[in-house]
N, C-alpha and C positions, 0 to 999 in steps of 0.2 A: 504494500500500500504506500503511497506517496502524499505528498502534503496538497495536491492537486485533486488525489481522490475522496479526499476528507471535504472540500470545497461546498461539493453536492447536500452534503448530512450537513452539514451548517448552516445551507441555507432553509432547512426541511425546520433547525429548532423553534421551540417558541422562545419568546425574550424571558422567559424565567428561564428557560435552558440556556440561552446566550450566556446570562450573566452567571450564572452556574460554570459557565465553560470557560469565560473572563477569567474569573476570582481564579479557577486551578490554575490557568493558565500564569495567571501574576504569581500566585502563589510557589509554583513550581518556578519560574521565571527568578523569585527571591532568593528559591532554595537553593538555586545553581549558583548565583550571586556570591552566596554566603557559605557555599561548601568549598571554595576555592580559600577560603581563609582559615586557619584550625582555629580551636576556643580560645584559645591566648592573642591569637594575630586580632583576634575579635574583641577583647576585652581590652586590649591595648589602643585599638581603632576607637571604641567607645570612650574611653580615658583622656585619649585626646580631644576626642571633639568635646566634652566636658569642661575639660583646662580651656580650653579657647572660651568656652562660655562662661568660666570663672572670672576671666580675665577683666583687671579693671572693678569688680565688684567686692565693696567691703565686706566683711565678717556678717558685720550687722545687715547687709543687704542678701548674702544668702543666706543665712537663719530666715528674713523673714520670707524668702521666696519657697525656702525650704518647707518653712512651717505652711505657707498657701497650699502646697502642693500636697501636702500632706493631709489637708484636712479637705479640700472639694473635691468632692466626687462628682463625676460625667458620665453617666450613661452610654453606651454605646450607642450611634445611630442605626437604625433600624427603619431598611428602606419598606419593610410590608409593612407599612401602620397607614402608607400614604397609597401605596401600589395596586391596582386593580389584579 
């Protein structure tokens, strides 16, 4: 099978199946991403972008950002509330 013979079956989904097919899609798409890095190359990557967002901010400005984040909570969005 080829990525040409799949074409046909995608066009046949409904848009719940599309977006079903999307999300693997990205999903799988991340995982390929992120399997080229081991855990450590990964927690190092994360470390840094952190320190860059440290950067410049006092003690007293990440305690309190700390503390925000800590305490609201966000719902997930959830596209069937609105979706036919």
């Amino acid at each position: 099978m080829t990525l040409s013979d799949l074409y046909p079956m995608i066009d046949e989904l409904t848009t719940d199946e599309l977006d079903a097919l999307r999300d693997y899609v990205e999903q799988e798409h991340e995982r390929r991403r992120l399997s080229v890095y081991t855990p450590q190359e990964r927690i190092r990557r994360i470390q840094e972008a952190f320190s860059a967002l440290r950067e410049g901010l006092t003690p007293e400005q990440l305690a309190s950002i700390t503390q925000a984040m800590n305490e609201e909570s966000i719902e997930p969005f959830d596209e069937s509330e609105w979706r036919d």
